[in-house]
VMD Tcl script that draws the C-alpha trace (Angstrom):
set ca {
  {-25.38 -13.15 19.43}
  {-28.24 -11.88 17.29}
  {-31.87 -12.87 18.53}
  {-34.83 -11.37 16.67}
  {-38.70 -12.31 15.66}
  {-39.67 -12.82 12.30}
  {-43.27 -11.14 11.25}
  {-44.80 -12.63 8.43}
  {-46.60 -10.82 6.20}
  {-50.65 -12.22 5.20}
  {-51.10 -11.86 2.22}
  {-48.45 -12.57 0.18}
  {-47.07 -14.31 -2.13}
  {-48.66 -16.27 -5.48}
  {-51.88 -14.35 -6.71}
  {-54.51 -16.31 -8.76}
  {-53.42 -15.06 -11.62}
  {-49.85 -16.35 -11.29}
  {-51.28 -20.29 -9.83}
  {-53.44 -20.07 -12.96}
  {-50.57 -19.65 -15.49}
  {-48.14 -22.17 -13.88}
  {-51.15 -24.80 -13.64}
  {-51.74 -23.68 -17.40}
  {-47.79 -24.84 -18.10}
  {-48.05 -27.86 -16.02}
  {-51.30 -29.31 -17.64}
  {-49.84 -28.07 -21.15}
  {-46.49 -30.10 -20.41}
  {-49.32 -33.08 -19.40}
  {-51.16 -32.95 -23.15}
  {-48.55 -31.62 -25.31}
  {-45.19 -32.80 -24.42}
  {-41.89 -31.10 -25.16}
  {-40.52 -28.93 -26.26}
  {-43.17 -26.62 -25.10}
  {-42.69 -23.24 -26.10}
  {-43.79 -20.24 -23.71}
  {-44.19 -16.59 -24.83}
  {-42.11 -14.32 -22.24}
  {-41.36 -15.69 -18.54}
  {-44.85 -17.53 -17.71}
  {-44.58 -15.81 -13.99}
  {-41.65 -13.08 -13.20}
  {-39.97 -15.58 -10.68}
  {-36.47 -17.04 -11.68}
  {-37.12 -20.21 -9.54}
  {-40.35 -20.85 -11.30}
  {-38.86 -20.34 -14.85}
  {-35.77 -22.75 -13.64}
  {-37.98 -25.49 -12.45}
  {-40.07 -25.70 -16.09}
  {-36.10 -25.41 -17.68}
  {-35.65 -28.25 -16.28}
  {-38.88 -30.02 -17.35}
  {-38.13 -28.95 -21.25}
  {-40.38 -25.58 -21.76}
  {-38.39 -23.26 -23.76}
  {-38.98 -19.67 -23.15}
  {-38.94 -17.23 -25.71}
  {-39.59 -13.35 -26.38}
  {-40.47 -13.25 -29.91}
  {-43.37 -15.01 -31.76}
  {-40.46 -15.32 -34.49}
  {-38.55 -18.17 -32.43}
  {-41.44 -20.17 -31.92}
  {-40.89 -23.05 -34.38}
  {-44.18 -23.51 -37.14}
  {-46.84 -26.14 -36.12}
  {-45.49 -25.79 -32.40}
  {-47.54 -25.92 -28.93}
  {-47.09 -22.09 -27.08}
  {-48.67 -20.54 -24.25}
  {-48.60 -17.33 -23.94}
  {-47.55 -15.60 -20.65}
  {-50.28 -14.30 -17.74}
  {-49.04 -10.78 -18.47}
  {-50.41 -10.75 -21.91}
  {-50.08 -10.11 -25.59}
  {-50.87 -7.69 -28.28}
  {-53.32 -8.61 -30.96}
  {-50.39 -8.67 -33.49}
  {-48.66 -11.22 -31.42}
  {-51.79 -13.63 -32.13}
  {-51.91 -12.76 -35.83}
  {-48.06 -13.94 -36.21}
  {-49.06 -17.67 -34.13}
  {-51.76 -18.05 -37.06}
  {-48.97 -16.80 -39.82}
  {-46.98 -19.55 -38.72}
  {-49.79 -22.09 -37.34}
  {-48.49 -22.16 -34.16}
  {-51.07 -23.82 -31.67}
  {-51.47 -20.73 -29.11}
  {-52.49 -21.99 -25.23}
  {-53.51 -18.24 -23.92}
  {-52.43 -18.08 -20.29}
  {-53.54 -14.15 -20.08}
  {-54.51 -13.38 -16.40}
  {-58.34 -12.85 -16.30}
  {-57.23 -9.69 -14.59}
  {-55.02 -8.37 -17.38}
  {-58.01 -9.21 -19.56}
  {-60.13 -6.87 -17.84}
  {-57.78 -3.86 -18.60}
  {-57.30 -5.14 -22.72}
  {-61.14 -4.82 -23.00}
  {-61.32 -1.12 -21.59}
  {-58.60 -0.17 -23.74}
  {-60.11 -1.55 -26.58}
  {-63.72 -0.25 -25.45}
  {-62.83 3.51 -25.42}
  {-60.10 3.21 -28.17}
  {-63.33 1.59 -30.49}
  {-64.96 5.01 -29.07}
  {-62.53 7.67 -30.51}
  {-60.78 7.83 -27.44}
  {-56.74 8.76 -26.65}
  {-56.10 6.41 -24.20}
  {-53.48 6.87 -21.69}
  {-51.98 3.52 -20.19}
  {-50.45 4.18 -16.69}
  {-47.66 1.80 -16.58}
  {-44.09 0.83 -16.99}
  {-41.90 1.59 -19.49}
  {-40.78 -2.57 -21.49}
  {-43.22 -4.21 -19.42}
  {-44.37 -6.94 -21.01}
  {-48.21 -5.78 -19.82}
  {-47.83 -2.33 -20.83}
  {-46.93 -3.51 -24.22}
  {-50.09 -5.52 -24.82}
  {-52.07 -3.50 -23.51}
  {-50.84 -0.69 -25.58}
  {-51.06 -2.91 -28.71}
  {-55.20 -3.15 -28.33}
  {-54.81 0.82 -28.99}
  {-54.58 1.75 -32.57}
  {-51.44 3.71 -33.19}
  {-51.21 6.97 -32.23}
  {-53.84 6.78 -30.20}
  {-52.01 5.22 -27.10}
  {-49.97 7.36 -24.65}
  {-47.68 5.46 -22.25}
  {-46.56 7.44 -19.25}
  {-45.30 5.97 -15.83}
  {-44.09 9.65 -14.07}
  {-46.16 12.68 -13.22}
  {-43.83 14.59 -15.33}
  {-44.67 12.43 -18.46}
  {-48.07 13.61 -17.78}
  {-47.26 16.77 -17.35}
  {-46.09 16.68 -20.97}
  {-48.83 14.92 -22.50}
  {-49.75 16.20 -25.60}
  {-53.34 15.35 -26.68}
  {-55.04 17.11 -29.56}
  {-58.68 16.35 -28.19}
  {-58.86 16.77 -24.31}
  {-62.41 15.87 -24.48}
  {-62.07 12.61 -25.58}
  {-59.44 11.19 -23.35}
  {-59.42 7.76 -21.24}
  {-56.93 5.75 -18.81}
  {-56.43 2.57 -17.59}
  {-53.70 1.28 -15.60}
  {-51.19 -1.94 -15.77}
  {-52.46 -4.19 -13.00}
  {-49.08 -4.50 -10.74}
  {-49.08 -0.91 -9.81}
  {-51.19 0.34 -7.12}
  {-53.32 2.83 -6.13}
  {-50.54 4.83 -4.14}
  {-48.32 4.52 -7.23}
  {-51.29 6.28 -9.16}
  {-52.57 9.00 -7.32}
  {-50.30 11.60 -8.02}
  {-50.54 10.85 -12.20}
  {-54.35 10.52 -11.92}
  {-54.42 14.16 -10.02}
  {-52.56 15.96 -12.91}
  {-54.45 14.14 -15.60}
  {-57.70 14.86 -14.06}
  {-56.44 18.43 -13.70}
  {-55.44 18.52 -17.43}
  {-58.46 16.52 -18.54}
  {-61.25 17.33 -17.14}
  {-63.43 15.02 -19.18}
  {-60.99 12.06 -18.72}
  {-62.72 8.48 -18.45}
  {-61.68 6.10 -16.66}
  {-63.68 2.43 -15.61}
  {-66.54 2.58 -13.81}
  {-64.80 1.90 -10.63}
  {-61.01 3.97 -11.00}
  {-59.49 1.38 -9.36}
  {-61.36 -1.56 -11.24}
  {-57.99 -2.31 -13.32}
  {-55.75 -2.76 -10.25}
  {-55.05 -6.54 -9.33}
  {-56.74 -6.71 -6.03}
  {-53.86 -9.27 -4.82}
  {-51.49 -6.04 -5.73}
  {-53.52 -3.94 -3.11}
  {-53.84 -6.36 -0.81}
  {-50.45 -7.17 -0.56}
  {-49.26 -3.53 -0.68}
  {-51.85 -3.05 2.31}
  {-50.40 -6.18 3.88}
  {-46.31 -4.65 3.78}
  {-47.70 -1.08 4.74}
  {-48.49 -2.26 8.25}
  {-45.65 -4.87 8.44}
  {-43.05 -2.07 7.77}
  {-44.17 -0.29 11.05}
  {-43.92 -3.23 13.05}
  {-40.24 -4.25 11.58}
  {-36.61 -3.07 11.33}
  {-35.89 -4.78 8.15}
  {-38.06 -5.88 5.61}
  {-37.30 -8.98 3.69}
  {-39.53 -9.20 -0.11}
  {-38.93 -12.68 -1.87}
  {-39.41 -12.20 -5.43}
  {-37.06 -11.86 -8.90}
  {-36.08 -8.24 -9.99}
  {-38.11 -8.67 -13.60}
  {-41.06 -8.73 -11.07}
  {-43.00 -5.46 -10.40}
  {-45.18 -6.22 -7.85}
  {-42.11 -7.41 -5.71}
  {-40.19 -4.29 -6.31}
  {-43.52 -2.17 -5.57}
  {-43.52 -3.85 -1.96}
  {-39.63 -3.15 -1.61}
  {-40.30 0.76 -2.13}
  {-43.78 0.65 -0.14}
  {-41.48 -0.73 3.10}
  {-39.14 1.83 2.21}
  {-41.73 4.42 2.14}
  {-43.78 3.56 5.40}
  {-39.96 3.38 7.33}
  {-38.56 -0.12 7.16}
  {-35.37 -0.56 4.94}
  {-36.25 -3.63 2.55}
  {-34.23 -5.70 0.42}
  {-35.33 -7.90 -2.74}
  {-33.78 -11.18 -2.75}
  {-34.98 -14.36 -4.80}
  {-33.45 -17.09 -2.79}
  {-32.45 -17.35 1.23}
  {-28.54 -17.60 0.04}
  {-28.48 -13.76 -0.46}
  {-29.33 -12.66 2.46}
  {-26.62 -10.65 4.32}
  {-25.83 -11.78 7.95}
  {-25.06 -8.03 8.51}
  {-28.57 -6.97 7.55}
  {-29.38 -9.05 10.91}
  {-27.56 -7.04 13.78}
  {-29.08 -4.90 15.73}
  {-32.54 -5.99 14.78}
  {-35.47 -6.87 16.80}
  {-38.16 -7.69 14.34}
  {-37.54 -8.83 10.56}
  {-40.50 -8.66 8.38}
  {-40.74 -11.06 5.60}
  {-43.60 -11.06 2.30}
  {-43.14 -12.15 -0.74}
  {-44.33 -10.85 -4.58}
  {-47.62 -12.26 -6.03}
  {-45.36 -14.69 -8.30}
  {-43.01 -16.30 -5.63}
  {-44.02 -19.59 -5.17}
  {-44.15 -20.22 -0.54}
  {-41.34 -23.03 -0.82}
  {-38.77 -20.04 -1.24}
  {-40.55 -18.04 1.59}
  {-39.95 -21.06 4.10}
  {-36.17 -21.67 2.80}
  {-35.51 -18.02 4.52}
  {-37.75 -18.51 7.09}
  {-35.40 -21.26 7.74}
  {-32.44 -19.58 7.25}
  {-33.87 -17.06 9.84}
  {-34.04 -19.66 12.47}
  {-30.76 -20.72 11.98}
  {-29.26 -17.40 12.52}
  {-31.07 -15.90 15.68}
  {-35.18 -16.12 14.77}
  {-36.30 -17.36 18.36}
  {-40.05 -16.57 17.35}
  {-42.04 -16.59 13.91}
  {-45.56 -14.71 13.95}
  {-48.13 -14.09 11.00}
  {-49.24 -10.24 10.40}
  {-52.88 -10.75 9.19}
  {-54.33 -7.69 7.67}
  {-56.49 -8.79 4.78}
  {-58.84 -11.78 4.56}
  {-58.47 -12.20 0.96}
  {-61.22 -13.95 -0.88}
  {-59.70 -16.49 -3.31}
  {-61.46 -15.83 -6.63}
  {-62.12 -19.14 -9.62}
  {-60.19 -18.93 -12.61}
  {-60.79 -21.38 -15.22}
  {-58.32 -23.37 -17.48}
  {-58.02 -21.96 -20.92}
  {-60.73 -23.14 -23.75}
  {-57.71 -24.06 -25.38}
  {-57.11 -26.55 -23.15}
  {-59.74 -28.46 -22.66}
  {-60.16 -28.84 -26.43}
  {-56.76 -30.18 -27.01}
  {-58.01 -32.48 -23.58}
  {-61.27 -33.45 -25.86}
  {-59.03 -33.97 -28.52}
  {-56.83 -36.79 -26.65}
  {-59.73 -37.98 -24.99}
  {-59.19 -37.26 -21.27}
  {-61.52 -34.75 -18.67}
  {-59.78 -31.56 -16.89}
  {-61.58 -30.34 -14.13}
  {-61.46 -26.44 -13.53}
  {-58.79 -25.01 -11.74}
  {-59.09 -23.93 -7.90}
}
mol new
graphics top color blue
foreach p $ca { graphics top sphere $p radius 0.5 }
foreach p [lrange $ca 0 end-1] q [lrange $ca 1 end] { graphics top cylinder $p $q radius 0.2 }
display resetview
């Protein structure tokens, strides 16, 4: 008979960011009606992205399948410029649900690419963040790399005027190593005031938060969908600081055999898993040998104001009705 604690991870789960762009959807759904049309998965979670499915948002990955003189937000991961100059082609009415954060890393790109600089964007490969950030870089002048050995390679015909900025979702573990051998190749390289100024500081907290649950756990549970790269950054993190981990989106997938022989199961959850899905497997846990569930604090993390887009509370003005900022 299996009997075994359960170790929750604090932080985890929804960042600002992420509670920003869903409330963004929600009040959009409010004013506009459907079909609403949203740029890219609002959030990376596949239970968020079911739930407004079933409320009539229509998801799309091109500005091309947006229908003319349609509502659309686009997604908290954000866009290139050239995805906003096709919405005003085609007069689509653009909701811009761009996480602040995100934001931040668009205006140094564009702030040393207006300054004659290479930039270099640490990131993934088709993630939908690398690619607008990227796309406030004038071409040519934009290096992608996600590997030491792609920075190894770098090829940059002016090493002294070369910057970097980083998608938000990694960490700064996952950049260290690329940040050595750039600084090594570049000695001139600029970078934000602060290096780590374009990391999400919900990424590093929860990061922080898995580090220490790992050593106090023999498995590792991270709720969260595979498109999402926080949640996979927390499954190799565990991995890393000795605690096997497995992704899983919803309690139904978790493997009863993952549960022998354990004492401790650690459970977090990515910054765009909503808590409903972290309490079904808490749940689940119970039911198949949890006798205790315990919280791992290990950062007090301060919850920062975003605001609703302008765009909404002019289309509010429009229709007559008040919106009160978002907390």
């Amino acid at each position: 008979m299996r009997d075994f604690n359960v170790l929750l991870a604090n932080p985890r789960g929804f960042c600002r960011g992420v509670e920003m762009a869903i409330d963004v959807v929600n009040v959009a759904l409010d004013l506009c009606g459907t079909p609403l049309y949203v740029k890219h998965s609002i959030v990376h979670n596949n239970a968020v992205i079911q739930d407004f499915e079933a409320k009539g948002v229509i998801f799309v990955e091109e500005v091309e399948e947006i229908p003319e003189n349609s509502y659309a937000v686009f997604s908290a991961h954000g866009s290139p410029p050239s995805d906003y100059e096709k919405a005003t082609s085609r007069n689509i009415d653009v909701i811009d649900a761009t996480c602040r954060l995100v934001g931040n890393v668009h205006n140094w790109a564009k702030r040393f690419a207006k300054q004659d600089y290479d930039v270099i964007v640490i990131g993934h490969h088709n993630h939908p963040e690398s690619r607008g950030i990227m796309g406030h870089v004038p071409y040519g002048k934009g290096h992608l790399i996600e590997s030491v050995e792609e920075a190894q390679a770098l090829d940059i015909k002016n090493p002294d005027k070369v910057a970097c900025v980083t998608q938000t979702t990694l960490s700064v573990d996952d950049t260290k190593e690329i940040r050595a051998v750039l600084l090594s190749r570049y000695p001139e390289l600029k970078e934000p005031p602060n290096v780590n100024s374009t990391i999400c500081y919900a990424t590093d907290n929860r990061q922080a938060a898995v580090k220490e649950l790992a050593t106090k756990s023999d498995l590792v549970l991270v709720i969260g969908s595979k498109e999402s790269s926080n949640t996979n950054r927390l499954c190799e993190v565990s991995i890393k600081h000795g605690a096997p981990a497995h992704r899983i989106d919803f309690a139904s997938e978790i493997d009863l055999a993952w549960l022998d022989n354990v004492k401790t199961v650690g459970v977090t959850s990515g910054a765009s898993a909503p808590d409903f899905l972290v309490q079904k497997v808490v749940e689940f846990l119970k039911q198949n040998g949890a006798s205790k569930v315990n919280t791992l604090d290990v950062v007090e993390e301060e919850i920062a104001v975003f605001s609703l887009p302008k765009r909404i509370h002019e289309i509010a003005d429009e229709q007559g009705k008040t919106l009160e900022r978002v907390r």
